[in-house]
C-alpha positions in Angstrom: 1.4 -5.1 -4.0 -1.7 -6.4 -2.1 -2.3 -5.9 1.5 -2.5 -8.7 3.4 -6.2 -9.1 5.2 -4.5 -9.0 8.5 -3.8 -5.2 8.0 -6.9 -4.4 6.0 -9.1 -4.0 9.3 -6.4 -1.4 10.9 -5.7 0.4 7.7 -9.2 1.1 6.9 -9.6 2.1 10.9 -6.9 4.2 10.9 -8.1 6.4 7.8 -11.5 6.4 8.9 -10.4 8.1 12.3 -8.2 10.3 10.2 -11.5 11.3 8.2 -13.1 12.0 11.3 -11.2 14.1 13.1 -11.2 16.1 10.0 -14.5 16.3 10.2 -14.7 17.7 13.5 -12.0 20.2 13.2 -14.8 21.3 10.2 -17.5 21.4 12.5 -16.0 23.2 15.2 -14.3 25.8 12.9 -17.9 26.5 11.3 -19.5 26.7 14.3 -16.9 29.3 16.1 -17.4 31.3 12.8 -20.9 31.2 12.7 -20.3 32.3 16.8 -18.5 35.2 16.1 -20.7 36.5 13.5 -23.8 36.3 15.7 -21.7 38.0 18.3 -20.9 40.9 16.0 -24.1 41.0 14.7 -25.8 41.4 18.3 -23.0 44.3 18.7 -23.7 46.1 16.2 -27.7 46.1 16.7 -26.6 47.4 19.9 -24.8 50.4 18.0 -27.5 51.2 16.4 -29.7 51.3 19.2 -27.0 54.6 20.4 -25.6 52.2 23.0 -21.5 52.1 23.3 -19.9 49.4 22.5 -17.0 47.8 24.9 
């Protein structure tokens, strides 16, 4: 089965949207992680200081 050359240009679109917007979803999920860590890590240099947390 060969795809015609008509359909090649939309295929190949198509999947290399797909791939991107998996490759956001990556970015933003290690960037919210990375987030929260610095957020806990700022909380608990703050415990140790003797302040109480929230």
């Amino acid at each position: 089965m060969t795809i015609p050359n008509s359909l090649l240009g939309p295929i190949l679109g198509g999947l290399l949207g797909f791939l991107g917007a998996i490759g956001a979803a990556i970015v933003a999920f290690i960037l919210a992680q990375r987030d929260r860590v610095r957020r806990m890590n700022e909380e608990r240099i703050e415990d140790d200081r003797g302040h109480e947390l929230p």
